[in-house]
N, CA, C and O atoms as CSV, one atom per row, in Angstrom:
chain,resi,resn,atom,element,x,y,z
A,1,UNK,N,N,0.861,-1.170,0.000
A,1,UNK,CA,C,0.000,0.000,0.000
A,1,UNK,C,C,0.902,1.226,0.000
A,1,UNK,O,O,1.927,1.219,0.682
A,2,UNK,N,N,0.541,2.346,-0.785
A,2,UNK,CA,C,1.144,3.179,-0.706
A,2,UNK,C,C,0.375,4.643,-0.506
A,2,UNK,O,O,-0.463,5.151,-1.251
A,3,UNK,N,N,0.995,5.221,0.885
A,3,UNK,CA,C,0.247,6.100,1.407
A,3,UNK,C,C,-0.509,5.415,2.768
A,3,UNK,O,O,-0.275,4.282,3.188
A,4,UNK,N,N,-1.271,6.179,3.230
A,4,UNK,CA,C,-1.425,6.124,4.831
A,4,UNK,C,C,-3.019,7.324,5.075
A,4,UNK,O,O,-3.461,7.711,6.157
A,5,UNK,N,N,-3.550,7.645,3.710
A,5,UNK,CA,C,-4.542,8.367,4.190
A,5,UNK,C,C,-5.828,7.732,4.043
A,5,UNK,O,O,-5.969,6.643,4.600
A,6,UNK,N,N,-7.056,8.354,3.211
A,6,UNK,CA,C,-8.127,8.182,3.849
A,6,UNK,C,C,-8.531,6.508,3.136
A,6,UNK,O,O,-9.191,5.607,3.654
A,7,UNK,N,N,-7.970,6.542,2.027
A,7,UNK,CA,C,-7.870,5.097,1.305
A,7,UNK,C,C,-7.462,3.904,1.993
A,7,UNK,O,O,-8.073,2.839,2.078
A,8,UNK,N,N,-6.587,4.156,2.369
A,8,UNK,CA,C,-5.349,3.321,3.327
A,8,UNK,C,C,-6.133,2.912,4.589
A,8,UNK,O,O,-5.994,1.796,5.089
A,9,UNK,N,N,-6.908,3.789,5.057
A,9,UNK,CA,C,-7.268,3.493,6.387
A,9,UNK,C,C,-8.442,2.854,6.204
A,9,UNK,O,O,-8.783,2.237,7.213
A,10,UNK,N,N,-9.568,2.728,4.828
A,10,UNK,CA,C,-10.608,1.595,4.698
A,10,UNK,C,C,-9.856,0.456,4.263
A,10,UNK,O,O,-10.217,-0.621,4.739
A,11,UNK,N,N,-8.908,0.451,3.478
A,11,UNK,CA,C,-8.827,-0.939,2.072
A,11,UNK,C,C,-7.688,-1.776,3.324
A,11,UNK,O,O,-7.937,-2.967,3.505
A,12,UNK,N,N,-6.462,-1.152,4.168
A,12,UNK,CA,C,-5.812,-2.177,4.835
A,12,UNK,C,C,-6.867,-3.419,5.697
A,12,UNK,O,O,-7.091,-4.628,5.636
A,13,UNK,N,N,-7.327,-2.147,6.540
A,13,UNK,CA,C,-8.163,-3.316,7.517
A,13,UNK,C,C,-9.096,-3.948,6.676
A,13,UNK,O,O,-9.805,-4.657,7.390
A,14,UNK,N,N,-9.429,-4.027,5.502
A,14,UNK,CA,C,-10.080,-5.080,4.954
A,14,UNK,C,C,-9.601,-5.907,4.520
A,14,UNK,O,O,-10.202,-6.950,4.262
A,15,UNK,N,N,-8.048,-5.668,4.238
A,15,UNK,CA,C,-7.388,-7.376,3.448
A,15,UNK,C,C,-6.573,-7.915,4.679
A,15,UNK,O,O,-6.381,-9.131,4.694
A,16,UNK,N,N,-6.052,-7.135,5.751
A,16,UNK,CA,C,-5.150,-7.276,6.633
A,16,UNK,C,C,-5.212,-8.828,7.444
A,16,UNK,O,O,-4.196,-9.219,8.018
A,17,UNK,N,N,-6.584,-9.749,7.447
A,17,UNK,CA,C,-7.092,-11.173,7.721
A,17,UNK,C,C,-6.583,-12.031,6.932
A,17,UNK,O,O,-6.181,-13.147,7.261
A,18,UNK,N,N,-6.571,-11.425,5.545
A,18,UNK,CA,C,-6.391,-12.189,4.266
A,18,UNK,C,C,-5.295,-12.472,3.812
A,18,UNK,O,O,-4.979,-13.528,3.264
A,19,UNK,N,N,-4.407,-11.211,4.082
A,19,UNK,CA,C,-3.034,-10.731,3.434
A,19,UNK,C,C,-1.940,-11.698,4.280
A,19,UNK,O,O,-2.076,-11.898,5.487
A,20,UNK,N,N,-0.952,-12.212,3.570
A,20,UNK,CA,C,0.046,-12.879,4.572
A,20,UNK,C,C,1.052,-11.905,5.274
A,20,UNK,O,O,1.682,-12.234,6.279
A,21,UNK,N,N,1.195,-10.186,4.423
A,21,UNK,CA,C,2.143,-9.392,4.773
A,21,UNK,C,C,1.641,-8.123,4.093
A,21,UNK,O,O,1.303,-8.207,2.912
A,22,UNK,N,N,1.551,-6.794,4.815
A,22,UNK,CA,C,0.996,-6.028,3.812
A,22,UNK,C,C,2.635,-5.088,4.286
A,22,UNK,O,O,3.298,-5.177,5.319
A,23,UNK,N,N,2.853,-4.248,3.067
A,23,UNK,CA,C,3.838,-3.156,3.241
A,23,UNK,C,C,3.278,-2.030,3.133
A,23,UNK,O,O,2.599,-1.924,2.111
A,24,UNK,N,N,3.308,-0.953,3.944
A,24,UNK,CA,C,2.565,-0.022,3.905
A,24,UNK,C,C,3.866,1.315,3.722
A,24,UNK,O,O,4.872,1.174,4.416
A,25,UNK,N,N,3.805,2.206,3.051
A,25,UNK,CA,C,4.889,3.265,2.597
A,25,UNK,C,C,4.152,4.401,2.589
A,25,UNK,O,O,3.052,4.679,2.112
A,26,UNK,N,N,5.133,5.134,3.336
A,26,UNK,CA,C,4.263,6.597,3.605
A,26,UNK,C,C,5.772,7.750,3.174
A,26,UNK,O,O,6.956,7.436,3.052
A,27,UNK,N,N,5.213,8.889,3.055
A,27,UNK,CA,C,6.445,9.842,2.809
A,27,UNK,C,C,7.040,10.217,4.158
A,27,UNK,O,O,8.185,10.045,4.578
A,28,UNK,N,N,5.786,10.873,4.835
A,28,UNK,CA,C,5.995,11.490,6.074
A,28,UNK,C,C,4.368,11.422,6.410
A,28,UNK,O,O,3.281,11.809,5.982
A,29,UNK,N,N,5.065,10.538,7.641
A,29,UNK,CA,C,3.739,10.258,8.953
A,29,UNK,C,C,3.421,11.179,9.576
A,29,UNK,O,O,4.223,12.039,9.939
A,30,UNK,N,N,2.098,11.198,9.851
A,30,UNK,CA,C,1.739,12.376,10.746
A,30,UNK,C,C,1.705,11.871,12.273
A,30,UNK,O,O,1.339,10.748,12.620
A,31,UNK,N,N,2.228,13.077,13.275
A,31,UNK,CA,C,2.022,12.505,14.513
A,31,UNK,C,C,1.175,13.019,15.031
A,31,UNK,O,O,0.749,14.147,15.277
A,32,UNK,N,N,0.906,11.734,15.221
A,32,UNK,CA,C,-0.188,11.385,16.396
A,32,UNK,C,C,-0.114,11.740,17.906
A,32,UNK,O,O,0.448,10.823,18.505
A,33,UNK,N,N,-0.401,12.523,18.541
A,33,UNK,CA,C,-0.263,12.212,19.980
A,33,UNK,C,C,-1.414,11.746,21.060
A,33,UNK,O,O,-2.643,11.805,21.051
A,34,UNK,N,N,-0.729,11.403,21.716
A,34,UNK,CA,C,-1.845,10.526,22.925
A,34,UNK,C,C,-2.826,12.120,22.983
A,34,UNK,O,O,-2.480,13.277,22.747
A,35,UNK,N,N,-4.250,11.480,23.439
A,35,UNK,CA,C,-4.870,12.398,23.971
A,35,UNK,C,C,-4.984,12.738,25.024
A,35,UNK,O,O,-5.801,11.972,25.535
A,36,UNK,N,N,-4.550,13.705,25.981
A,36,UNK,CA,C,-4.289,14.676,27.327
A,36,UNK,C,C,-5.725,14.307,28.320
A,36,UNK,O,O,-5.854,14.815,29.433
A,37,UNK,N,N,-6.698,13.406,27.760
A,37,UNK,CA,C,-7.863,13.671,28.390
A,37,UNK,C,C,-7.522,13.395,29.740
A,37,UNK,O,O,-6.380,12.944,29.833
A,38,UNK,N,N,-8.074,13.502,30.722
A,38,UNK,CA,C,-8.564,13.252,32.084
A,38,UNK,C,C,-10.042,13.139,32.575
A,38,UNK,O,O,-11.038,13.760,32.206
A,39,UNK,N,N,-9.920,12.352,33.335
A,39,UNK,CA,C,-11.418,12.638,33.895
A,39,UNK,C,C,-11.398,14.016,35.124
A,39,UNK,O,O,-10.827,13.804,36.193
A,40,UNK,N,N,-11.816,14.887,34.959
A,40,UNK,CA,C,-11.792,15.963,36.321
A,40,UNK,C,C,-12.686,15.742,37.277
A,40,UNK,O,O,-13.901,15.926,37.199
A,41,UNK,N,N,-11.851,15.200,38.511
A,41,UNK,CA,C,-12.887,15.182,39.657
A,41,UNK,C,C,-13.828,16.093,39.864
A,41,UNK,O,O,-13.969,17.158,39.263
A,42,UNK,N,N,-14.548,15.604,40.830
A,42,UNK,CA,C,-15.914,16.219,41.176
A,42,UNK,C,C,-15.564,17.450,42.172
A,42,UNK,O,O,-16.236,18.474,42.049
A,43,UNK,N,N,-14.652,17.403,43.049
A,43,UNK,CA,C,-14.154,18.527,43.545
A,43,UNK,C,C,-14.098,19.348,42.509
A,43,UNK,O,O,-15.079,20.083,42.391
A,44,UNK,N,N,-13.263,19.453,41.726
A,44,UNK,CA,C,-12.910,20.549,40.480
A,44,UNK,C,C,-13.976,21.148,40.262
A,44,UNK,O,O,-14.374,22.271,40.573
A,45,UNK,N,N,-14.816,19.552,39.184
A,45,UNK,CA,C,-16.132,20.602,38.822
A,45,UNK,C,C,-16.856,21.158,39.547
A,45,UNK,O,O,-17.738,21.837,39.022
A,46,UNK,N,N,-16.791,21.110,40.771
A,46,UNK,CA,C,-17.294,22.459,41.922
A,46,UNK,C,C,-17.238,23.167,42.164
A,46,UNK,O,O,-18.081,23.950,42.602
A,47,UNK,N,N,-15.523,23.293,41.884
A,47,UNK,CA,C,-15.239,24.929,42.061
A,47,UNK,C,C,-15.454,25.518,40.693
A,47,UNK,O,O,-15.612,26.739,40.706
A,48,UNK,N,N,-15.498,24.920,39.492
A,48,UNK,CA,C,-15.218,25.267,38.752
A,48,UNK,C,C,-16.594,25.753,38.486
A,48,UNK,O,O,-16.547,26.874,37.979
A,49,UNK,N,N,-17.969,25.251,38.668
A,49,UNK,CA,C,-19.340,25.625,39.027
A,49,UNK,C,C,-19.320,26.628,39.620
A,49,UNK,O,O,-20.068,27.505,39.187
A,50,UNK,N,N,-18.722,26.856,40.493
A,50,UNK,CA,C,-18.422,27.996,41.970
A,50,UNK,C,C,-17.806,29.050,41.309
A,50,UNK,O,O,-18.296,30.145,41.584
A,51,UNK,N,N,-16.718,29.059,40.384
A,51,UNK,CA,C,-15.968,30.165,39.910
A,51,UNK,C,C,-15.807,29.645,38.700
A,51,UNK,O,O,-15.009,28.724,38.521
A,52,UNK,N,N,-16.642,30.236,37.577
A,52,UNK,CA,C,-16.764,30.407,36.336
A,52,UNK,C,C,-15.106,30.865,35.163
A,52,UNK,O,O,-14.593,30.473,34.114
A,53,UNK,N,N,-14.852,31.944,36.282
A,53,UNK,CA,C,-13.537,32.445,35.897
A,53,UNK,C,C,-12.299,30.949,36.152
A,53,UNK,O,O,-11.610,30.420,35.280
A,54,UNK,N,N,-12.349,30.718,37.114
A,54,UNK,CA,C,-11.267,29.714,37.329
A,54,UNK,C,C,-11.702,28.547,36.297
A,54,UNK,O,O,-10.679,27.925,36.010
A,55,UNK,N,N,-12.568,28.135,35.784
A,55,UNK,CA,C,-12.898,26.998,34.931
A,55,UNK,C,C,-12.363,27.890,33.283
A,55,UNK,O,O,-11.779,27.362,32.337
A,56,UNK,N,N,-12.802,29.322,33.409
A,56,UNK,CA,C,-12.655,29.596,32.138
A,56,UNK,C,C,-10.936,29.645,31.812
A,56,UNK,O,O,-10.486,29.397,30.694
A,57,UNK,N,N,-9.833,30.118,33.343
A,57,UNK,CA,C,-8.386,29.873,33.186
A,57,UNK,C,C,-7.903,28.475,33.097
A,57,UNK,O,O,-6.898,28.356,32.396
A,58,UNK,N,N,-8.285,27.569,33.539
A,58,UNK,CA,C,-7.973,26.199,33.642
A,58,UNK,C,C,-8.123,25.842,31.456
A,58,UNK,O,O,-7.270,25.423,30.674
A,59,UNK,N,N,-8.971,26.090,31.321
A,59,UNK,CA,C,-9.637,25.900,29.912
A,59,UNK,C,C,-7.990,26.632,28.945
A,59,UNK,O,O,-7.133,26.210,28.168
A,60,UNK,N,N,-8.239,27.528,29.433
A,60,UNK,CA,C,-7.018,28.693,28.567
A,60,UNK,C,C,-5.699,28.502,28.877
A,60,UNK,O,O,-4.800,29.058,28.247
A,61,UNK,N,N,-5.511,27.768,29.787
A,61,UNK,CA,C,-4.128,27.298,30.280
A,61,UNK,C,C,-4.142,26.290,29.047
A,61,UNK,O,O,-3.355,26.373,28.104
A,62,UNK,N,N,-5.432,25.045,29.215
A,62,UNK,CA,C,-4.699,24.259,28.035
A,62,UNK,C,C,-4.734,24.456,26.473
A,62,UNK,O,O,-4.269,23.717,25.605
A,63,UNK,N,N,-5.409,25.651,26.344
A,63,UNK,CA,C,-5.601,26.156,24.942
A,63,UNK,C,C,-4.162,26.397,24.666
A,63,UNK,O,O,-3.524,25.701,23.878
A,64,UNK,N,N,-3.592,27.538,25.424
A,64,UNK,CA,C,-2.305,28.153,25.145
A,64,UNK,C,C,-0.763,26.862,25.577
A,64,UNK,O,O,0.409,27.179,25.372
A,65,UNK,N,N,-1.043,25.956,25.967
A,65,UNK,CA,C,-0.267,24.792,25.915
A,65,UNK,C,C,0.023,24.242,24.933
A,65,UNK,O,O,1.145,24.063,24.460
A,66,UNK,N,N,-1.454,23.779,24.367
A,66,UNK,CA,C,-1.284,22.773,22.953
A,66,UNK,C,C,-1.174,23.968,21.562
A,66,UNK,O,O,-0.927,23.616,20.408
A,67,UNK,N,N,-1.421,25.423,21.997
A,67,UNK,CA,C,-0.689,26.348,20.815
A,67,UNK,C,C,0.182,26.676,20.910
A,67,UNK,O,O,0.625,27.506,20.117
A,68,UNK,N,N,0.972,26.152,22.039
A,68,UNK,CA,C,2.453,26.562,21.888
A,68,UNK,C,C,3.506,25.944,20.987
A,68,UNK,O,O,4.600,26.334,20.577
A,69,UNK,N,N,2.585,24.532,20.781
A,69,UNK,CA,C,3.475,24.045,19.949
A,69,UNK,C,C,3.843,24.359,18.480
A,69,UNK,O,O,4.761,23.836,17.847
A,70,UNK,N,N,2.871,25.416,17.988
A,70,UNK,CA,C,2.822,25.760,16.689
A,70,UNK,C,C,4.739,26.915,17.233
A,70,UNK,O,O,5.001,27.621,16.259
A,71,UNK,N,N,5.469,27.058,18.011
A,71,UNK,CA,C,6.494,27.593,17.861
A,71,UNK,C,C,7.269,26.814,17.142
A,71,UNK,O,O,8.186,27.362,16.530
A,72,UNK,N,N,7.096,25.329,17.032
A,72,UNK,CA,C,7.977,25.055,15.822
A,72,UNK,C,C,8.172,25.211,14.831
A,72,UNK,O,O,9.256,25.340,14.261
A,73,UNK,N,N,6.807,25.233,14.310
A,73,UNK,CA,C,6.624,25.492,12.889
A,73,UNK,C,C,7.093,27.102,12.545
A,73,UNK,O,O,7.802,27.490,11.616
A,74,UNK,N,N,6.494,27.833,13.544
A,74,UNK,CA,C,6.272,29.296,13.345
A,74,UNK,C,C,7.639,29.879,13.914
A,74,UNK,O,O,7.587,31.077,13.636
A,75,UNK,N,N,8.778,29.638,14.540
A,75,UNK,CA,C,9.873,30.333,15.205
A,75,UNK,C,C,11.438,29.307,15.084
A,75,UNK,O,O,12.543,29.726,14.740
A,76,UNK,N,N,11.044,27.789,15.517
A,76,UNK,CA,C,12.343,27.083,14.958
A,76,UNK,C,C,11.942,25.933,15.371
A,76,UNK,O,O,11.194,25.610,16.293
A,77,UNK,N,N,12.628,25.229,14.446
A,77,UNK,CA,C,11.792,23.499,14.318
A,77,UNK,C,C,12.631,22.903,15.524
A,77,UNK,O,O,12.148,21.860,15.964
A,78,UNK,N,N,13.497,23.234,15.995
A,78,UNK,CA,C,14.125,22.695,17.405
A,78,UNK,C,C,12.878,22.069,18.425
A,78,UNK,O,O,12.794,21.005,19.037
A,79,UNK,N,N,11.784,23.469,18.284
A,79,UNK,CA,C,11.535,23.084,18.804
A,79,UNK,C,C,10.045,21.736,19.389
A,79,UNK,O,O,9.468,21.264,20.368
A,80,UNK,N,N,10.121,21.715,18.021
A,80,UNK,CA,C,9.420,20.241,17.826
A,80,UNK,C,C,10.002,19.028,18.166
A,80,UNK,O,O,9.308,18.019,18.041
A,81,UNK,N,N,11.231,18.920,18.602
A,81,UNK,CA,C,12.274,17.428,19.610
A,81,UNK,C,C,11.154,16.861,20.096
A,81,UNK,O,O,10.677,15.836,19.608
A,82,UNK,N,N,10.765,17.344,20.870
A,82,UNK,CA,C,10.255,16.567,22.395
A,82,UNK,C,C,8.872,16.011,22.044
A,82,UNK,O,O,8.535,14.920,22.502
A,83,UNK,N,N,7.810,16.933,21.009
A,83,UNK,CA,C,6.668,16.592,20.366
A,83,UNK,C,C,7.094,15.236,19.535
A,83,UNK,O,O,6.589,14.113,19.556
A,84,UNK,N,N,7.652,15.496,19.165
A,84,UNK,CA,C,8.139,14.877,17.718
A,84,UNK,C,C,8.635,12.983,18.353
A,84,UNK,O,O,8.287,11.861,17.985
A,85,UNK,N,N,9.532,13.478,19.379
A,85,UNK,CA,C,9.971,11.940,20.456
A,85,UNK,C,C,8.689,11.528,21.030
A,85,UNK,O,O,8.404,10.331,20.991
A,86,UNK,N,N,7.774,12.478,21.627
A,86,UNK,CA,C,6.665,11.490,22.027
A,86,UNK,C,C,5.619,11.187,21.235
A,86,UNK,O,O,5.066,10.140,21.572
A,87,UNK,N,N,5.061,11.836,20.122
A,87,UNK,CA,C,4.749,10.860,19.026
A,87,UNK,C,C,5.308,9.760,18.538
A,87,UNK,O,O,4.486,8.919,18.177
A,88,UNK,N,N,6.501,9.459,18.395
A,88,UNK,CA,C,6.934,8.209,17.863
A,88,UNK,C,C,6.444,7.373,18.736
A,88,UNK,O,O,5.722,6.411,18.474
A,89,UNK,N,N,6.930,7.813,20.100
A,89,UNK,CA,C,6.155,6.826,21.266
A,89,UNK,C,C,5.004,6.165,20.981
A,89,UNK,O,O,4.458,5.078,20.793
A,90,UNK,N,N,4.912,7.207,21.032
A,90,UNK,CA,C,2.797,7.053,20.868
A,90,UNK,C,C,2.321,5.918,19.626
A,90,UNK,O,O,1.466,5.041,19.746
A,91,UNK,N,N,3.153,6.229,18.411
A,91,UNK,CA,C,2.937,5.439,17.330
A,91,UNK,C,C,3.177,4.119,17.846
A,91,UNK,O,O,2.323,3.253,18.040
A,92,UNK,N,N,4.696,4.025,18.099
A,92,UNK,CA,C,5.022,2.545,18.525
A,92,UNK,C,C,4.282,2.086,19.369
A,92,UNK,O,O,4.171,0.880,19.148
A,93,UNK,N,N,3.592,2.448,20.399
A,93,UNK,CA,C,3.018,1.589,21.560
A,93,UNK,C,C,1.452,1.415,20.579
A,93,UNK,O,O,0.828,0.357,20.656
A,94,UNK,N,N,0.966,2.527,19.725
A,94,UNK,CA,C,-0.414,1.825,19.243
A,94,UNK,C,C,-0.245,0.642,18.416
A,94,UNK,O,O,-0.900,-0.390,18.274
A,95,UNK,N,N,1.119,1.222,17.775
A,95,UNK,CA,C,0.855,0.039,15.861
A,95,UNK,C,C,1.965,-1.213,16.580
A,95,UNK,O,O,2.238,-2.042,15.712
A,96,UNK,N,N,2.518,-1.468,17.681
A,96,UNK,CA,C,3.114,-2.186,18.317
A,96,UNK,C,C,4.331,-2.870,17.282
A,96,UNK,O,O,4.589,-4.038,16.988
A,97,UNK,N,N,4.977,-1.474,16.863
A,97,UNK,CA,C,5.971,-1.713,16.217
A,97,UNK,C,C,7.441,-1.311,17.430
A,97,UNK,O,O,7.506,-0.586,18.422
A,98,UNK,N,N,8.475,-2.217,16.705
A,98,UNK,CA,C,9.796,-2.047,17.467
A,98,UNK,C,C,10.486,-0.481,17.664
A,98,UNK,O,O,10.893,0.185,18.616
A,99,UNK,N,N,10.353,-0.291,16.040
A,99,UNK,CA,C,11.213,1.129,15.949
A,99,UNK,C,C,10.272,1.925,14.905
A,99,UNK,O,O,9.978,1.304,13.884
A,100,UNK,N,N,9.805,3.146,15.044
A,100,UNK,CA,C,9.651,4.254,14.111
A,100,UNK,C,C,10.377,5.359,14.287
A,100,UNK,O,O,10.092,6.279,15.054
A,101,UNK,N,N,11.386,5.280,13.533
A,101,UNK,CA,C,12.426,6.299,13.614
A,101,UNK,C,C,11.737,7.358,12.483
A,101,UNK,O,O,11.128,7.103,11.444
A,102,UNK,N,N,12.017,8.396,12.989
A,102,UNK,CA,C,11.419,9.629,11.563
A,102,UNK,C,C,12.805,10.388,10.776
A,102,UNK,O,O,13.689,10.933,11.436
A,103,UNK,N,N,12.814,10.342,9.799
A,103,UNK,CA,C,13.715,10.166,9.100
A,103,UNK,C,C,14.277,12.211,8.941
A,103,UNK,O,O,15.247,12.534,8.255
């Protein structure tokens, strides 16, 4: 298979039972990262019921977190390292591969 998008992601898992080996070739993978969710205790959502403002900073703390990362793109790709290392993570532990090194 060649490519990894919207094709790729119906037609593998349909032969992948069938297939003795599929090779899949991509240019450049997109990363993936784990999702940050949490469950927020019930304390929280109390105060956060209680003080509107503190739910609305908690919110904007993680807005301006996950836009910080656009400084790589936008100021110097340095600083995409650490994004960039824990996506691979992330890849390897879903697709339960040994190594995805990004080239």
């Amino acid at each position: 298979m060649i490519g990894t998008g919207a094709s790729a992601i119906q037609f593998i898992p349909e032969i992948a039972d069938r297939a003795g080996q599929i090779y899949v070739f991509q240019r450049t993978p997109p990363w993936i990262h784990p999702r940050p969710d949490v469950e927020i205790p019930a304390a929280v959502r109390a105060a956060f019921a209680a003080a509107p403002p503190v739910m609305r900073a908690f919110r904007g703390g993680i807005y301006w977190l996950l836009e910080s990362r656009a400084a790589g793109f936008a100021v110097d790709p340095r600083f995409m390292a650490p994004l960039q290392r824990m996506a691979v993570r992330h890849i390897e532990r879903q697709i339960g591969i040994r190594r995805c090194a990004p080239r």
